[in-house]
Structures are given as C-alpha cells and as structure tokens.
C-alpha positions as CSV (number, residue, x, y, z in Angstrom):
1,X,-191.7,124.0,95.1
2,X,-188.3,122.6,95.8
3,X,-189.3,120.5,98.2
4,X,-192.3,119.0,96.2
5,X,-189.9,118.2,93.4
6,X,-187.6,116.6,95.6
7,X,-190.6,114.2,96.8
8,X,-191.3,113.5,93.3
9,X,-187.8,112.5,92.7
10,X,-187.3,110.1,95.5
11,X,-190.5,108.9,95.2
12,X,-189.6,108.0,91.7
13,X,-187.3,106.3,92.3
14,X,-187.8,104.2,95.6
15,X,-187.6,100.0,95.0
16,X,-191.0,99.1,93.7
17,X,-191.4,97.3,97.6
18,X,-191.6,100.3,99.2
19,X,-194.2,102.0,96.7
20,X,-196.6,99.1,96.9
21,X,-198.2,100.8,100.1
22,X,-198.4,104.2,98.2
23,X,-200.1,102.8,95.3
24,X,-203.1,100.8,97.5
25,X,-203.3,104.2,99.2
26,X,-203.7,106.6,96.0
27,X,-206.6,104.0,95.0
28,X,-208.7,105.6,97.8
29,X,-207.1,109.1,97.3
30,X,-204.9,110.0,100.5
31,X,-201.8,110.9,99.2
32,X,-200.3,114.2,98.6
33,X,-199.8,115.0,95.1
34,X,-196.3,115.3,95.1
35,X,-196.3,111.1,95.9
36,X,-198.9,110.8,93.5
37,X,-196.9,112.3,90.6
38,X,-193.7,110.4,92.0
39,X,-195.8,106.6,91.7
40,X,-197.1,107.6,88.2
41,X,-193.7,108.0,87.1
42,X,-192.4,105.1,88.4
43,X,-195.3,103.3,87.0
44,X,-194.8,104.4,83.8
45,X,-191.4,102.9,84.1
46,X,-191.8,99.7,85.9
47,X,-193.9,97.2,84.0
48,X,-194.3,95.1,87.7
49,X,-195.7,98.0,89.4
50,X,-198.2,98.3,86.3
51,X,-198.7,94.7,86.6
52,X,-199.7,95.2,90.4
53,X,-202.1,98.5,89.8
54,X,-203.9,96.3,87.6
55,X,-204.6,93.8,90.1
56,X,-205.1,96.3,93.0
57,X,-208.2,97.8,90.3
58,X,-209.0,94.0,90.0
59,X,-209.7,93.6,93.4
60,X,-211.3,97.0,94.2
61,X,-213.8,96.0,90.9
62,X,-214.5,92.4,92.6
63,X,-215.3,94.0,95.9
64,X,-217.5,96.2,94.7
65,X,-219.4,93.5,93.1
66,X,-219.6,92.0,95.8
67,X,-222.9,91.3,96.4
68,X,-224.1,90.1,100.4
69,X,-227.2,88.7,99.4
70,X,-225.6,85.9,97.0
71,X,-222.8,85.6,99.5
72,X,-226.3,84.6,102.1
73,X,-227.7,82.5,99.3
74,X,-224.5,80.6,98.9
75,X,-224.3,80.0,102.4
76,X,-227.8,79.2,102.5
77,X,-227.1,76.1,99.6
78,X,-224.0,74.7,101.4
79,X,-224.2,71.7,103.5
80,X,-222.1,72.4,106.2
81,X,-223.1,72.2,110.1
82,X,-225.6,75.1,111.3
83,X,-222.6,76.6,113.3
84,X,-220.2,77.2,111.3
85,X,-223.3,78.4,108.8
86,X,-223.9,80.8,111.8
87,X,-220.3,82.0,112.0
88,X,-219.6,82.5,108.5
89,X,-222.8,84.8,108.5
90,X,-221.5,86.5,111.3
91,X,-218.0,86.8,110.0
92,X,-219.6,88.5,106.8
93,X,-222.3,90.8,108.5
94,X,-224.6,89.1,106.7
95,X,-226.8,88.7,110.5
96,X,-227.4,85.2,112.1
C-alpha cells in the first residue's frame, strides 16, 4: 500500500517529458495502476499533458480509420513510376 502510494506520488509529479512514454503506454493498457492513477493526476494538473492525450486519442482514432483499400485506390490514381507504386504497396502491406 505504501509502496503503491509512493508510485503515485512520484509519478505525479515527474516533468511532463518523462510521462509522455507512460501516457502512449496507458492508451493500450500496460501500465500498473499505481502509474495510471499517478498520470491521471498529473493530467488533471498539467493542461500540456491534456493537450498531448488529446492528440495521442487523435492519432489512435485516425489509425483506426485507416482504411487499406482507399490507401490501394490512392496509390492506384497517382501518377508516379510503377516502382515506387510497387514499393509504396509493399511498404503499406497492401501486396504488389
């Protein structure tokens, strides 16, 4: 319990640098909760951190909309050289 309150505590109160790492993590739910409650406090306190969780959820929503098909079909209506067409595909998993 001590110790757990402790993490809180320091977590709380780390520079906002050295939660950035922490707060991409808890979007995909690996931290303990101890860290968790520790970043919600700080961002509750910190109006940049706030400012970067709301891009972070930005990002995640984008690239979950991402959609490979109209990624293919933009490729598809480009006109750029057949290899680097080919590449791109490749690059994206989108097949040759």
């Amino acid at each position: 319990m001590i110790r757990a309150t402790l993490t809180v505590l320091r977590v709380a109160s780390r520079p906002c640098r050295a939660n950035n790492l922490d707060l991409s993590r808890a979007a995909d739910g690996a931290l303990p909760r101890p860290v968790r409650i520790g970043l919600a406090i700080h961002v509750f306190q910190c109006r940049y951190c706030r400012r970067f969780l709301r891009q972070l959820r930005f990002l995640r929503e984008a690239g979950r909309r991402f959609d490979a098909a109209a990624a293919a079909r933009a490729l598809e209506s480009t006109r750029m050289p057949e290899e680097v067409r080919r590449r791109l595909s490749r690059r994206l998993g989108l097949g040759t």
